[in-house]
SEMAR-282241 format. One record per residue (C-alpha): x, y negated, z; residue in one letter. Coordinates in nm, 2 decimals. Example, Ala and Ser with C-alpha at 12.3 -4.5 7.8 and 13.67 -1.06 7.14 Angstrom:
BEGIN
<u = 1.23 v = 0.45 w = 0.78 r = A>
<u = 1.37 v = 0.11 w = 0.71 r = S>
***
This chain:
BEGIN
<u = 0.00 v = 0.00 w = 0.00 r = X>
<u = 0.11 v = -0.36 w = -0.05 r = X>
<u = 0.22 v = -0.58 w = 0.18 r = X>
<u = -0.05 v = -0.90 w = 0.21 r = X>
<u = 0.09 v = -1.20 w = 0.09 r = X>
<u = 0.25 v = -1.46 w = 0.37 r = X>
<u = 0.06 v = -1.82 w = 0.37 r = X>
<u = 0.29 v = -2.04 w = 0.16 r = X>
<u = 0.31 v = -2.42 w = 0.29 r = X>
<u = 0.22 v = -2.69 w = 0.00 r = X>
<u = 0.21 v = -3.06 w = 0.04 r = X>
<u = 0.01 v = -3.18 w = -0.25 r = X>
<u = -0.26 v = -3.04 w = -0.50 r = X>
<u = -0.21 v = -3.17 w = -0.86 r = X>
<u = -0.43 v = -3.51 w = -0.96 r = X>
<u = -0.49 v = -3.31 w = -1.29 r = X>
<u = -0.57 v = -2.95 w = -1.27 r = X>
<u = -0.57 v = -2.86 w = -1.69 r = X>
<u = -0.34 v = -2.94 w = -1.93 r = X>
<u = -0.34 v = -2.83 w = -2.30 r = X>
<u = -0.22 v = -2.92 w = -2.65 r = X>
<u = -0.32 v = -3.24 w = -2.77 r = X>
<u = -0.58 v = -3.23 w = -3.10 r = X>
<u = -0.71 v = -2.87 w = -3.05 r = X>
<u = -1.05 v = -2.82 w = -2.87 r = X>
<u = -1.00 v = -2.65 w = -2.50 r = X>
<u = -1.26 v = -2.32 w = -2.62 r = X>
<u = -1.02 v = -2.23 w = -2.88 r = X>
<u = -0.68 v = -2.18 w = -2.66 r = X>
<u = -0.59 v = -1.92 w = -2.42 r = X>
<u = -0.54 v = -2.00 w = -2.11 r = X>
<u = -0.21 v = -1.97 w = -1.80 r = X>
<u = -0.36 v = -1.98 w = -1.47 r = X>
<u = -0.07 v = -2.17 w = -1.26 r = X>
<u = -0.12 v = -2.12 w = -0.88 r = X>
<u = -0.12 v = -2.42 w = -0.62 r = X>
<u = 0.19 v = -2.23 w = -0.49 r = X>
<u = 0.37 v = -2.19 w = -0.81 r = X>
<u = 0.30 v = -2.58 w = -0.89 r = X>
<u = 0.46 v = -2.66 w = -0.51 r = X>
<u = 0.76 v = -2.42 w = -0.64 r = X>
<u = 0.81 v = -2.62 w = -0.99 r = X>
<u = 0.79 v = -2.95 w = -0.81 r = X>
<u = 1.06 v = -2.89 w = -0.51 r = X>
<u = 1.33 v = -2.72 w = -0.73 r = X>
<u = 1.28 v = -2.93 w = -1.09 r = X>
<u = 1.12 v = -3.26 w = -0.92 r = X>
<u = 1.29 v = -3.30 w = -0.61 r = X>
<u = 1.58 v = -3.09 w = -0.70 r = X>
<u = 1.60 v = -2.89 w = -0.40 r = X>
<u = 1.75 v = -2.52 w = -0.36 r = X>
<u = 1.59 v = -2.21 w = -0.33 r = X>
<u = 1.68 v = -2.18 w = 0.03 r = X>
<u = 1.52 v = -2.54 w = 0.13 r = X>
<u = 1.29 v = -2.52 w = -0.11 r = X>
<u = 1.17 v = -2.15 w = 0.05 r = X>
<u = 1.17 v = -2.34 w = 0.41 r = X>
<u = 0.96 v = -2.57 w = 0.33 r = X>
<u = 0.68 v = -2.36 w = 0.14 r = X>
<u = 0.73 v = -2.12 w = 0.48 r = X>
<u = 0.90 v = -1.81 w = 0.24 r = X>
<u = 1.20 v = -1.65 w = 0.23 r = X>
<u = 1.45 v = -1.78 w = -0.07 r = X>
<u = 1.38 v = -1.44 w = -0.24 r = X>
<u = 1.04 v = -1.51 w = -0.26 r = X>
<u = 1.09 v = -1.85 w = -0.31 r = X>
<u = 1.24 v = -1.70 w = -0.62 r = X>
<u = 1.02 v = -1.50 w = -0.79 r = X>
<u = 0.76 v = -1.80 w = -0.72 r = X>
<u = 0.97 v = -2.02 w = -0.95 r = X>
<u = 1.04 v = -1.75 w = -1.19 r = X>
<u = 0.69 v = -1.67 w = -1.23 r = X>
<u = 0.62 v = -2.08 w = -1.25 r = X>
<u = 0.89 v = -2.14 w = -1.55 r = X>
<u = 0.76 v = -1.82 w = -1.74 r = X>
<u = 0.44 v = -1.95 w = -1.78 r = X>
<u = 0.49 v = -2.28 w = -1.82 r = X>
<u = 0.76 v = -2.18 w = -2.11 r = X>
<u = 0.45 v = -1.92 w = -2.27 r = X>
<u = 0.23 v = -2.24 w = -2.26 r = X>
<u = 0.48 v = -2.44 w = -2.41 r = X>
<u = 0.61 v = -2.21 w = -2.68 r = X>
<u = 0.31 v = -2.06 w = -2.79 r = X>
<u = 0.07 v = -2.37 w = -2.77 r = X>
<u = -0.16 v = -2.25 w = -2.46 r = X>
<u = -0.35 v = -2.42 w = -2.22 r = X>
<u = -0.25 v = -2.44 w = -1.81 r = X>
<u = -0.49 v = -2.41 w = -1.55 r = X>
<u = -0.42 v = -2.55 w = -1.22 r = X>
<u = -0.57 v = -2.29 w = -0.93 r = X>
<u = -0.59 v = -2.08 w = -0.65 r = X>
<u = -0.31 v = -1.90 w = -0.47 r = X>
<u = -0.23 v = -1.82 w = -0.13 r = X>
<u = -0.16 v = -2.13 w = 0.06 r = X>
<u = -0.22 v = -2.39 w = 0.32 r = X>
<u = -0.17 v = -2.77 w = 0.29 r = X>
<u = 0.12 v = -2.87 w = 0.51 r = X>
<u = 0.05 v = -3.16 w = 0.79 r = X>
<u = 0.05 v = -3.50 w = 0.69 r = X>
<u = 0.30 v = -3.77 w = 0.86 r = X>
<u = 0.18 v = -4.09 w = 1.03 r = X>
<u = 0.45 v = -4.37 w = 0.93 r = X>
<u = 0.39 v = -4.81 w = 1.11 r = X>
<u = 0.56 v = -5.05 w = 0.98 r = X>
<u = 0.67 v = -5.28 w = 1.24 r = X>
<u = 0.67 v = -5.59 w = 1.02 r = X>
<u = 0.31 v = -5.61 w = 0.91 r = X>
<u = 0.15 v = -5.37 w = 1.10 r = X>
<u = 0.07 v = -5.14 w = 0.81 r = X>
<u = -0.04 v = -4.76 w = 0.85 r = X>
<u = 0.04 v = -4.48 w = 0.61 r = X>
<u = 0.08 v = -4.12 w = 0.55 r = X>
<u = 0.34 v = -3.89 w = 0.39 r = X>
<u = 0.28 v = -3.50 w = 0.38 r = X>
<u = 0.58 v = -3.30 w = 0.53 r = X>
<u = 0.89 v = -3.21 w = 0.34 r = X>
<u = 0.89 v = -3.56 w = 0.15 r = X>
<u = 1.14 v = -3.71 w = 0.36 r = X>
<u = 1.15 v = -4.02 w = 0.56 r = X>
<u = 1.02 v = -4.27 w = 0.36 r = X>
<u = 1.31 v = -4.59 w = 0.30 r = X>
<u = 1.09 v = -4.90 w = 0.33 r = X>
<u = 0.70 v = -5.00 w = 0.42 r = X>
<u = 0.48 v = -4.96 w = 0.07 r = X>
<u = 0.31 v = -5.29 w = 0.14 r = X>
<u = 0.57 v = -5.56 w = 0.28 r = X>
<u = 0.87 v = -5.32 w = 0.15 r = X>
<u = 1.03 v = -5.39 w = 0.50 r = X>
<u = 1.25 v = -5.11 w = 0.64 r = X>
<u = 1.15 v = -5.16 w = 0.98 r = X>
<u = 0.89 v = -4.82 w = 1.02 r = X>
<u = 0.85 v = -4.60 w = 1.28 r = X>
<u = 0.70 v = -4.27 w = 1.27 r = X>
<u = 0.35 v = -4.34 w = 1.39 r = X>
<u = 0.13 v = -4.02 w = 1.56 r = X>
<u = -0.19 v = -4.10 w = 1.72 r = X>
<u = -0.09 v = -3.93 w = 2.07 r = X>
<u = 0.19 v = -4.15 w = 2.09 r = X>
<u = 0.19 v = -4.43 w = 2.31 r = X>
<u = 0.44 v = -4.77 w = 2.22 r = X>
<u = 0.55 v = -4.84 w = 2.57 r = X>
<u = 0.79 v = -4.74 w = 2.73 r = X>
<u = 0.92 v = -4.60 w = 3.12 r = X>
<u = 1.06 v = -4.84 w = 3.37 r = X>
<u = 1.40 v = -4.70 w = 3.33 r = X>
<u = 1.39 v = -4.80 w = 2.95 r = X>
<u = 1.34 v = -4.45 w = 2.82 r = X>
<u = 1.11 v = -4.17 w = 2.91 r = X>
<u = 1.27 v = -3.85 w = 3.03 r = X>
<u = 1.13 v = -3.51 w = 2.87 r = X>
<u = 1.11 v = -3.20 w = 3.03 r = X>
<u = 0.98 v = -2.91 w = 2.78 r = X>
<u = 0.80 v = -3.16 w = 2.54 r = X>
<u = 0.65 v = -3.36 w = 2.85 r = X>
<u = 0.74 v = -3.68 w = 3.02 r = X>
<u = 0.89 v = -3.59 w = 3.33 r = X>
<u = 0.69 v = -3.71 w = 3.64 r = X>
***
């Protein structure tokens, strides 16, 4: 029996879920389905450049399987692009990774980036580089030394 397939993490679902050759109706070409995971795969190691093993730590998989995720990926992508065939965007086994609250000190402003995107370098509405990683359980004051202590993820009493 085969083993059941392990969660992978993704960050983002594509804005556009079909793509196809340009001047031939959609009915008339086959169709690649591309899963959510396999588009996460093509986007850490030929958008963001990352390596197998980072790339597998962030999706939550080993680098092997990381892999034969990206394998899988350029195959299809190369039949659809060789042979004039239409990709579908869909399915897969996966989760959506945790989003990141970022402040900007400057202007105030709120925003989020998903996990795995790295810390962003400058506030998207004043461009100031003054930002702070912003989650809602997080208080802005702090002890009357000057610094909290922690003890196992709590402040120390």
């Amino acid at each position: 029996m085969a083993r059941p397939f392990k969660c992978r993490r993704v960050c983002c679902t594509p804005g556009s879920n079909y793509f196809k050759p340009r001047g031939i109706p959609i009915y008339d070409l086959e169709k690649v389905v591309l899963t959510i995971d396999e588009f996460e795969a093509l986007r850490l190691a030929d958008l963001e450049g990352l390596h197998q093993e980072a790339a597998g730590k962030q999706m939550n998989v080993s680098r092997q399987t990381f892999g034969n995720i990206i394998d899988s990926a350029h195959k299809k992508i190369a039949d659809c692009l060789v042979n004039g065939k239409a990709v579908k965007i869909e399915g897969g086994v996966y989760a959506m990774g945790e989003m990141r609250e970022f402040r900007c000190s400057g202007c105030h402003h709120k925003w989020e980036e998903a996990h795995g995107t790295g810390r962003p370098g400058a506030c998207p509405q004043c461009g100031s580089e003054n930002i702070h990683g912003a989650p809602e359980e997080r208080g802005q004051g702090r002890s009357s030394t000057g610094r909290a202590r922690m003890r196992c993820g709590r402040k120390a009493r």
